[in-house]
C-alpha positions as CSV (number, residue, x, y, z in Angstrom):
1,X,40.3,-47.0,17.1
2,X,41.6,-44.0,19.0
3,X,41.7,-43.5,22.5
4,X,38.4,-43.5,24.8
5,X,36.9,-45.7,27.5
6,X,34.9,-49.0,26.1
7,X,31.6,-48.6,24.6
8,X,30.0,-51.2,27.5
9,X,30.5,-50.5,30.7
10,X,31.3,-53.2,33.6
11,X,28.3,-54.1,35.2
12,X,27.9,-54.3,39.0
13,X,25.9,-56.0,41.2
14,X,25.5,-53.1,43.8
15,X,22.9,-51.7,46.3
16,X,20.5,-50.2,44.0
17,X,19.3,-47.6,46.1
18,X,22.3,-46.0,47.0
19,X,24.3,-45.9,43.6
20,X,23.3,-42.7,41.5
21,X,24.8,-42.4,38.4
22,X,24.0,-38.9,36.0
23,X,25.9,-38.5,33.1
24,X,25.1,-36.6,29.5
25,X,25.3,-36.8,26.1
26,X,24.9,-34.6,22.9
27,X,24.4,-35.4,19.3
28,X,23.9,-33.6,16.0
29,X,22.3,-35.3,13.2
30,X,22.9,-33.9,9.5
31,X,20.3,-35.9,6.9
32,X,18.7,-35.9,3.2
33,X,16.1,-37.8,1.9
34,X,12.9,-37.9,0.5
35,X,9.4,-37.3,0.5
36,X,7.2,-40.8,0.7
37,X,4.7,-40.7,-2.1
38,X,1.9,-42.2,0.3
39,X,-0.8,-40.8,-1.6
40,X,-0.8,-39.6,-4.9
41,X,-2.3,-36.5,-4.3
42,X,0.8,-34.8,-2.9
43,X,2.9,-35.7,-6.1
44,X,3.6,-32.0,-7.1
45,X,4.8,-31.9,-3.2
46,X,7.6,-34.0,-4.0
47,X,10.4,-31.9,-6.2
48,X,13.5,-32.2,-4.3
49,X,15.7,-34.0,-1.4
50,X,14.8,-32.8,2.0
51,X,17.4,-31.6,4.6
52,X,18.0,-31.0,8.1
53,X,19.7,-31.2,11.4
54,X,18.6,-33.1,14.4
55,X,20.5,-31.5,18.2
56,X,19.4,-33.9,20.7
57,X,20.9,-34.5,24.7
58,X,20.5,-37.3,26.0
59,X,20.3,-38.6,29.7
60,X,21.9,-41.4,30.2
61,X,20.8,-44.2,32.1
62,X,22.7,-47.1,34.2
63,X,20.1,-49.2,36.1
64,X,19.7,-46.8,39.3
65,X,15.8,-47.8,38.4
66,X,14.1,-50.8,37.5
67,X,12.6,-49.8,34.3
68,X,16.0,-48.7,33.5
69,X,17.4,-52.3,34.0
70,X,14.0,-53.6,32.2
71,X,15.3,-51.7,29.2
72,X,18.8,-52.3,28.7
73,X,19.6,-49.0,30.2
74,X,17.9,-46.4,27.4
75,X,18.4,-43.0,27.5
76,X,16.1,-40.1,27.0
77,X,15.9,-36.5,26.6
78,X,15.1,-34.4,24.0
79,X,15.4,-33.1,20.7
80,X,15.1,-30.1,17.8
81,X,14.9,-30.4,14.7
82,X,14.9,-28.1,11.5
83,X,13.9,-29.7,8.0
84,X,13.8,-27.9,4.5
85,X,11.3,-29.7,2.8
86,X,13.0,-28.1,-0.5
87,X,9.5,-27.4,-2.2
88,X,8.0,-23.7,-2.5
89,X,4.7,-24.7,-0.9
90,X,5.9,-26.6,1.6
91,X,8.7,-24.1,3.1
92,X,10.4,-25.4,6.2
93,X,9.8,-26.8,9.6
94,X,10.8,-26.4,13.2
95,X,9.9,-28.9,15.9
96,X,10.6,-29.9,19.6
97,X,10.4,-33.6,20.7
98,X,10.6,-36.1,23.9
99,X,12.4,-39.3,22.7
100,X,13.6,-42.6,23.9
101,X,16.9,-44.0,22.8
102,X,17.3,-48.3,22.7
103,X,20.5,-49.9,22.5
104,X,21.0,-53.3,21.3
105,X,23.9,-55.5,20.0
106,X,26.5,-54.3,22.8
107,X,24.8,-51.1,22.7
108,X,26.5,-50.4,19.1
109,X,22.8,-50.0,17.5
110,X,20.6,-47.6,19.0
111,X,16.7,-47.2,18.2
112,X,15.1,-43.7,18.5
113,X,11.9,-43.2,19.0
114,X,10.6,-39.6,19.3
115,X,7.2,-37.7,19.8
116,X,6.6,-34.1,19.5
117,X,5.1,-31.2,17.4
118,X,6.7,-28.8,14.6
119,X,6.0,-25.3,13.6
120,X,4.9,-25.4,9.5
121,X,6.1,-22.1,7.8
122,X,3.6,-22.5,4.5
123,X,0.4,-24.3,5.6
124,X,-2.2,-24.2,3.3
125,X,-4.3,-20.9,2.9
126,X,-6.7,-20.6,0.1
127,X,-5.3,-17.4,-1.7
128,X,-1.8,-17.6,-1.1
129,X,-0.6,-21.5,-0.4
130,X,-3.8,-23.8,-2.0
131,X,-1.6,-25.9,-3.6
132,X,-0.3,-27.5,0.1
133,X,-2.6,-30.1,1.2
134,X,-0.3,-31.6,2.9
135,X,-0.3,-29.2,6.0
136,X,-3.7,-27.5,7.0
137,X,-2.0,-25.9,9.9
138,X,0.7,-24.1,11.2
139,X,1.1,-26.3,14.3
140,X,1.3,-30.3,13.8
141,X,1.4,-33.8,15.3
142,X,5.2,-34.8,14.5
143,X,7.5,-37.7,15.4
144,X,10.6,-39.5,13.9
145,X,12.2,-42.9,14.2
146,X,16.0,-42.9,13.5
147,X,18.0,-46.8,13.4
148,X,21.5,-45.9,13.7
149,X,25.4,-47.9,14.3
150,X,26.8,-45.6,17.2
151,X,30.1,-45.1,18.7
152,X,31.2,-43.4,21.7
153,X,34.4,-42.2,22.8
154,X,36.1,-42.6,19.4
155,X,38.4,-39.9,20.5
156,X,38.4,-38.7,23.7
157,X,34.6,-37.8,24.2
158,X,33.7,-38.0,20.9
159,X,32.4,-40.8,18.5
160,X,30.4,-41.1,15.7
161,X,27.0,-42.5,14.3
162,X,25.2,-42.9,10.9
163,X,22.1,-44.9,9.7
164,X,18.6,-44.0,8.4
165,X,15.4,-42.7,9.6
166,X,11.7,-41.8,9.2
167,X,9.7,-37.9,10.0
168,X,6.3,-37.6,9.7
169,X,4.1,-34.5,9.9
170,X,0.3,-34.7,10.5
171,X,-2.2,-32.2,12.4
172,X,-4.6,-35.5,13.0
173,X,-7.3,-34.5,10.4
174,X,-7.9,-31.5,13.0
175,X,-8.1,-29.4,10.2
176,X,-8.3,-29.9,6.7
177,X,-6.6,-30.5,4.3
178,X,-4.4,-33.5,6.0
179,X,-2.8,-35.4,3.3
180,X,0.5,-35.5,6.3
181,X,4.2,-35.9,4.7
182,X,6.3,-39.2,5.7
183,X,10.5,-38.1,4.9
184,X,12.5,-40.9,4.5
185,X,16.6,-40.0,5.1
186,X,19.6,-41.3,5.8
187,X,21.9,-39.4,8.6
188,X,25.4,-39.3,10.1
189,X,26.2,-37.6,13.2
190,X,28.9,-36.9,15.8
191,X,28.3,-37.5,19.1
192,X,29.6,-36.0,22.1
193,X,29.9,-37.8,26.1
194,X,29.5,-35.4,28.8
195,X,30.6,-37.3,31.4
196,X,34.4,-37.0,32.3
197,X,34.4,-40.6,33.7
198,X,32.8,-44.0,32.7
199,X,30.0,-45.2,34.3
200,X,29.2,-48.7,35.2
201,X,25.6,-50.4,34.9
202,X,24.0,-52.2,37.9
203,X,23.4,-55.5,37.1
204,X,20.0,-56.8,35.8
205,X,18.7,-59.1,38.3
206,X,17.1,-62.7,37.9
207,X,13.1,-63.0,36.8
208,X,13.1,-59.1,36.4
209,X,10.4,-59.5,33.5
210,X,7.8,-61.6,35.8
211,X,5.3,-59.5,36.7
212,X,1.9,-60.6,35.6
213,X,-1.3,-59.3,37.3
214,X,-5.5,-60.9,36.8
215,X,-7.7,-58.9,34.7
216,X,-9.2,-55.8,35.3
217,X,-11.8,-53.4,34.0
218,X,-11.9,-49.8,33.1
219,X,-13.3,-47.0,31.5
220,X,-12.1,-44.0,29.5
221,X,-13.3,-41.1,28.2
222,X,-12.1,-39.2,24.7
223,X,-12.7,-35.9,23.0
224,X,-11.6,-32.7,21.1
225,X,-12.0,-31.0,18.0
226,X,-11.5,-32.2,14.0
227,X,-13.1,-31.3,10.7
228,X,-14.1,-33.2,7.9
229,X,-12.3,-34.0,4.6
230,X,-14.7,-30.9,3.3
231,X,-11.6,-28.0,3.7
232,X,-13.4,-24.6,5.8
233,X,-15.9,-26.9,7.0
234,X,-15.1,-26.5,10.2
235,X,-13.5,-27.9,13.6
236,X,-16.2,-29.2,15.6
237,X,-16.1,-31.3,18.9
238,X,-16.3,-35.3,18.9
239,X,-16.3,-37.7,22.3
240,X,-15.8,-41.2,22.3
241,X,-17.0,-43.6,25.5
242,X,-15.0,-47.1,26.1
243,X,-15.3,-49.9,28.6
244,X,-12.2,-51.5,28.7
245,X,-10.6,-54.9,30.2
246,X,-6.8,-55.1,30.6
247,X,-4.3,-58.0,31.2
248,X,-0.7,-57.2,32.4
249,X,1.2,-60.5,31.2
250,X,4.3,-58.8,32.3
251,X,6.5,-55.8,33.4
252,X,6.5,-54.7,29.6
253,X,3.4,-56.0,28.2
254,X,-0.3,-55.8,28.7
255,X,-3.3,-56.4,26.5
256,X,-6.6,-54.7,26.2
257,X,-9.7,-55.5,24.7
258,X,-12.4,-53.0,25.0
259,X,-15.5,-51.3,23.0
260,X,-16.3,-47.7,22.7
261,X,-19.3,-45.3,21.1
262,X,-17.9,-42.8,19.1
263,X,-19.9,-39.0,18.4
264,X,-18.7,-36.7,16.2
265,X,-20.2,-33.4,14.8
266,X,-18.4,-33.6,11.7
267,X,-19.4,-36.3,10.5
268,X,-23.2,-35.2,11.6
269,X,-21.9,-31.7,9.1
270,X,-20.3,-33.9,6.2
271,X,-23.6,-36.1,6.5
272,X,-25.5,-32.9,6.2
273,X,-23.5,-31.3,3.3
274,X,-24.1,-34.5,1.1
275,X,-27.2,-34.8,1.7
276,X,-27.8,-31.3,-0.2
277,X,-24.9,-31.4,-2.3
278,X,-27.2,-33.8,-4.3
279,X,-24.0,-36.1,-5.3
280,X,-26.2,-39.1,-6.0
281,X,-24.8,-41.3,-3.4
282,X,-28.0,-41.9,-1.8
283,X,-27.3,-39.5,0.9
284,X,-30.5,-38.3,2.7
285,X,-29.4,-36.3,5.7
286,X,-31.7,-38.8,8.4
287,X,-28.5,-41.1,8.5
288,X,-27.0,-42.3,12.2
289,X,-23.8,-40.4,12.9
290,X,-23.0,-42.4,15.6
291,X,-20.5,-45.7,15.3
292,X,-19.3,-48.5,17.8
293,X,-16.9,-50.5,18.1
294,X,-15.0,-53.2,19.2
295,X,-10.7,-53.3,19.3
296,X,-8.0,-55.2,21.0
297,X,-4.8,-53.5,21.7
298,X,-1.0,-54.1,23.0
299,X,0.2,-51.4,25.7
300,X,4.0,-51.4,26.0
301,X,4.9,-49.7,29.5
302,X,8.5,-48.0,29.8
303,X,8.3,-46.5,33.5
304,X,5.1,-44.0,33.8
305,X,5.1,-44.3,30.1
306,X,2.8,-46.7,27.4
307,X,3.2,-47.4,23.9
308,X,-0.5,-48.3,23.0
309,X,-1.5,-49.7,19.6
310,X,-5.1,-50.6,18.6
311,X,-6.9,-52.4,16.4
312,X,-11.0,-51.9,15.5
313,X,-13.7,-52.4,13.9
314,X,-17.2,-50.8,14.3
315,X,-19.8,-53.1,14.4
316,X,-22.4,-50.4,14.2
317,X,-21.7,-48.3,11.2
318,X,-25.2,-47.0,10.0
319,X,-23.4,-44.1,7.4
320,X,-20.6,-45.5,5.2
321,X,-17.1,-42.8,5.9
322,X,-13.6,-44.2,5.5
323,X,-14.4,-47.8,5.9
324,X,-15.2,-50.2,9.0
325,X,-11.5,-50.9,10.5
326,X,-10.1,-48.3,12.1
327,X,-6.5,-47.9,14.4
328,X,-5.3,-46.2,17.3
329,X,-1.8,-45.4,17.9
330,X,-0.1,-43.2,20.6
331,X,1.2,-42.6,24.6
332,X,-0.4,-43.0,28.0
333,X,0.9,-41.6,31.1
334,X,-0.4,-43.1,34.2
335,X,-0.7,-40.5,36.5
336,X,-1.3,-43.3,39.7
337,X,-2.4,-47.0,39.7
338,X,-5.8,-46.3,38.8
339,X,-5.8,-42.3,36.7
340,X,-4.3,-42.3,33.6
341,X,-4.4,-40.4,30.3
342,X,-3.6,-40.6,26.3
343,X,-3.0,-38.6,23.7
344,X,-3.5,-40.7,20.6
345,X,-4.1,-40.8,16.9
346,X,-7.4,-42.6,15.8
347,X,-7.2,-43.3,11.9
348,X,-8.3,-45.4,8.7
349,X,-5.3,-47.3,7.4
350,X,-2.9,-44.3,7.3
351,X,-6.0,-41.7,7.1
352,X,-6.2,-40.2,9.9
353,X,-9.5,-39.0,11.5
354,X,-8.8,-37.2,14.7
355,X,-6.5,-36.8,17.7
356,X,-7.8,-37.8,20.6
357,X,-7.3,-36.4,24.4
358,X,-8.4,-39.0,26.7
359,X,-8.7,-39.9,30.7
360,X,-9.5,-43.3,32.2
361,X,-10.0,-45.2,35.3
362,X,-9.3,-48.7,36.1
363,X,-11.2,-50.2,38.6
């Protein structure tokens, strides 16, 4: 359909560190959707179909790097986007974001995956905005998904693309209320190639995925600042300490089992508070704050970059507060072999409890 070079490249099996290849592109995203009723509690939240744009550029990849090959030649760059939640207590939003694009089935289906933070216009304030639990602050936590067919080149340098996607909005629990908003939408865009000629990919070579390494140890330190459920409780600091052992089973994958001790003033405060607050839950103020636990984890490496999920469970859990499985979900830069550091989220199911800055070492 119309004129335009072909949406997959010829690949080439070249000298790989001589070829460099740079080339652009642009997209805007119109959606609508709606608001996820994930918890019950943000019901009068949900009155309308939220809107917005999505402007993203995109650098495009061709194999110059091994990663890049790894990957099926992703792109990334970054992206803005403006949403009208369409509901007089939630206002709108504004956010910046760092995102991955995927390509599969002859690079007509792309997966976005994006991480970032967004600008709230009505958090919740006690006179004027109680009614938004959704958003305790101004500045949030954000990140979207989007699953979209994509053409390039349709005409000339432009092409099209539509599917569906996913925005959420959380500030981590680090201050309350937290109830978070997930927006559900479908989008179309129109997509715009920079790049004036095409580009051809260097060929992936044989047994690029082998890469497997013996297990190793580590350690890692976490910390910062979140409040309790209680709303003007307070932001108080929390620190987690973790051993950790690690298997790479390949260039993408690598597992981690590990156990940490987790201390956190607000939950010392919220123990306090219903101790006095004579609820008749058997509270008596002498109760352990600390937990530990145990998890095992899946780290997905792209480049410098990690995906990490976890799963836990505290094995010591002396005060009962949001149950004894908890998860861990977020990224990991590794600064060298050895230094690296996370930002993640640390929740309950989908309650979350705190985000957590962290630094590690592996031995």
């Amino acid at each position: 359909m119309g004129m335009g070079y072909a949406q997959t490249p010829m690949k080439l099996s070249v000298d790989k560190e001589t070829v460099t290849n740079k080339s652009y592109s642009i997209d805007i995203n119109a959606f609508q959707g709606t608001i996820l009723k994930h918890n019950p509690d943000i019901s009068h939240l949900i009155t309308s179909h939220p809107s917005g744009l999505i402007l993203a550029i995109n650098h495009q990849t061709y194999g110059d790097k091994e990663w890049q090959r790894l990957y099926n030649y992703p792109d990334y760059g970054v992206s803005l986007v403006y949403q009208d939640l369409k509901n007089d207590f939630l206002g709108i939003s504004i956010g910046a974001f760092a995102h991955y694009n995927f390509y599969f089935l002859r690079r007509y289906l792309q997966l976005r995956i994006a991480q970032g933070a967004t600008y709230a216009s009505k958090p919740y304030d006690i006179d004027d905005n109680y009614r938004n639990i959704a958003y305790g602050s101004h500045i949030m936590s954000a990140s979207y998904a989007l699953l979209n067919y994509r053409h390039q080149n349709v005409i000339q340098h432009v092409g099209l693309q539509l599917g569906i996607g996913i925005l959420h909005y959380s500030n981590g629990n680090s201050k309350a209320p937290n109830k978070s908003t997930n927006t559900l939408f479908a989008n179309v865009a129109v997509n715009y190639n920079l790049s004036q000629q095409p580009k051809q990919y260097i060929a992936k070579e044989e047994g690029l995925l082998r890469g497997s390494r013996p297990i190793g140890l580590g350690v890692m330190l976490s910390g910062g600042f979140n409040e309790s459920d209680l709303v003007g409780s307070g932001r108080y600091p929390f620190l987690t300490v973790g051993m950790f052992a690690h298997k790479q089973l390949n260039k993408k994958s690598t597992i981690v089992v590990g156990s940490e001790l987790f201390f956190s003033k607000a939950l010392e405060r919220y123990i306090d508070y219903r101790a006095v607050g004579d609820f008749g839950d058997g509270t008596t103020g002498n109760e352990d704050s600390k937990r530990a636990g145990v998890y095992v984890g899946h780290e997905l490496t792209i480049n410098k970059l990690a995906i990490l999920i976890n799963f836990g469970y505290y094995f010591y859990y002396p005060y009962d507060f949001e149950g004894t499985m908890y998860n861990r979900a977020g990224l990991k830069y590794n600064f060298t072999s050895s230094i690296f550091g996370a930002i993640t989220v640390r929740s309950h199911a989908a309650k979350a409890e705190a985000i957590e800055y962290s630094i590690g070492y592996r031995l």
